[in-house]
N, C-alpha and C positions, 0 to 999 in steps of 0.2 A: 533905245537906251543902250547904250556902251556898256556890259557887266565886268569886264574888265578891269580888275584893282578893287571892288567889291566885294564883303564879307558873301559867303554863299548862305544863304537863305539855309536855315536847320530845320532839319524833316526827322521823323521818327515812321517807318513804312515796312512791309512784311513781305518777304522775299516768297519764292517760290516753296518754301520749305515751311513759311508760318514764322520765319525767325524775324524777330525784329532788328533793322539796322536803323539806327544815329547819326546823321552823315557827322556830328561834333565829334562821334566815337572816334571816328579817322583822321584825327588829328594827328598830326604827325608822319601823316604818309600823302602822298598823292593820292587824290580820286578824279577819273572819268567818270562822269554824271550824262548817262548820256539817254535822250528822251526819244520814243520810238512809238508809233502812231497804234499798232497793235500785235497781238502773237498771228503768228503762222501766216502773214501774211509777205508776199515775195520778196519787198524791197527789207522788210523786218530781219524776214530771216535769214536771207545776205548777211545784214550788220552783225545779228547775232553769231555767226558761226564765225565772221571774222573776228572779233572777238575771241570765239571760244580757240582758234584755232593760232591765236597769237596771242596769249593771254601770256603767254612765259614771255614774248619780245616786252609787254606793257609790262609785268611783273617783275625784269630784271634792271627795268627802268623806276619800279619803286612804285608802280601807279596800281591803283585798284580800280577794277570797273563795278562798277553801279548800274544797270538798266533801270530803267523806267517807264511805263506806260500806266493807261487806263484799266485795263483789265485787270480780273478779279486773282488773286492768291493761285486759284483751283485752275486758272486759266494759265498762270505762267507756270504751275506744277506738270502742266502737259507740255507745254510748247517744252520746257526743260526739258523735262525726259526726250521726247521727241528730237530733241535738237543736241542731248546730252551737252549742256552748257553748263561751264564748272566755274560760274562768276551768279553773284547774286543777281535775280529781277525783280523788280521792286512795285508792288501794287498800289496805285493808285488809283480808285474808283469814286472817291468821292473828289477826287482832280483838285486835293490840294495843292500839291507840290508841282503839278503842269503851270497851274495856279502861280506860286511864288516865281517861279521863273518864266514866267510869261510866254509860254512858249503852245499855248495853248490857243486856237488862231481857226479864223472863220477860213473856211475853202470852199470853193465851188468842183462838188463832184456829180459829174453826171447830167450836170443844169442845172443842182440844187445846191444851197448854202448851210453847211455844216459844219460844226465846230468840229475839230481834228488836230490831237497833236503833231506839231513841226519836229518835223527830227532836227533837232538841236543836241550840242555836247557843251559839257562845261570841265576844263581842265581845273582843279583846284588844290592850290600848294597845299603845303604840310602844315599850314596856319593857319588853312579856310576861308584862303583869299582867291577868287576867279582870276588864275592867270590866262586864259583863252578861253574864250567860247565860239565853238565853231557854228554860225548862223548855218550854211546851207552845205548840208551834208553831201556824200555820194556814196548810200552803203558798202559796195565793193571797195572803196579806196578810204574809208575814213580813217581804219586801224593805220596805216601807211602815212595818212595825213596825221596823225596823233605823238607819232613814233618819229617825224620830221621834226614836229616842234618841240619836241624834248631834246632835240641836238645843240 
């Protein structure tokens, strides 16, 4: 499915802090929506600090980051602290919102077949229209790849 030129699917979901975000609340600005398999794990916490550590290049380009995974509130309250990450992560445990954007995807680890969020991102204008979605990520270089297509 092409999500490109597509309304972004509205979520209401609870950051690391307990706060609620709206992705409709952000109307009017850019969001990175970007979906990540779990905390503290290598290729995760790559993305996350890229992120955290270019957050002003995405911020003076207008964009807001969003993370998003499975894990629980208490679980991204640590990876935060831990990782001191000054952009919202967003809890998703009952896998709605992996759900809506379908990024939610069987994998074979180890020998065995398990459901595993896909690290996917989804650019979305200031209307809450999906201008990119990036299908196959590469944590080191995503921030770089993000900050390309805003040129």
């Amino acid at each position: 499915m092409s999500w490109e030129g597509k309304t972004a699917p509205d979520f209401t979901l609870q950051d690391q802090e307990s706060k609620e975000h709206t992705l409709s609340a952000y109307q009017g600005q850019k969001v990175l929506l970007y979906f990540y398999p779990r905390d503290n794990t290598p290729g995760c916490t790559i993305e996350a600090q890229q992120f955290r550590d270019r957050l002003d290049e995405l911020a003076s380009q207008g964009v807001q980051v969003l993370g998003v995974s499975r894990d629980t509130v208490k679980s991204h309250e640590k990876f935060a602290r831990k990782e001191s990450l000054n952009f919202p992560i967003l809890a998703d445990p009952d896998e709605v919102v992996v759900n809506q954007y379908e990024v939610l995807k069987q994998k074979n680890m180890y020998g065995k077949q398990v459901m595993s969020v896909n690290r996917e991102s989804f650019l979305i204008d200031e209307k809450g229209v999906i201008v990119r979605h990036f299908g196959k990520v590469k944590p080191a270089e995503h921030v770089q790849e993000i900050l390309d297509s805003l040129k």
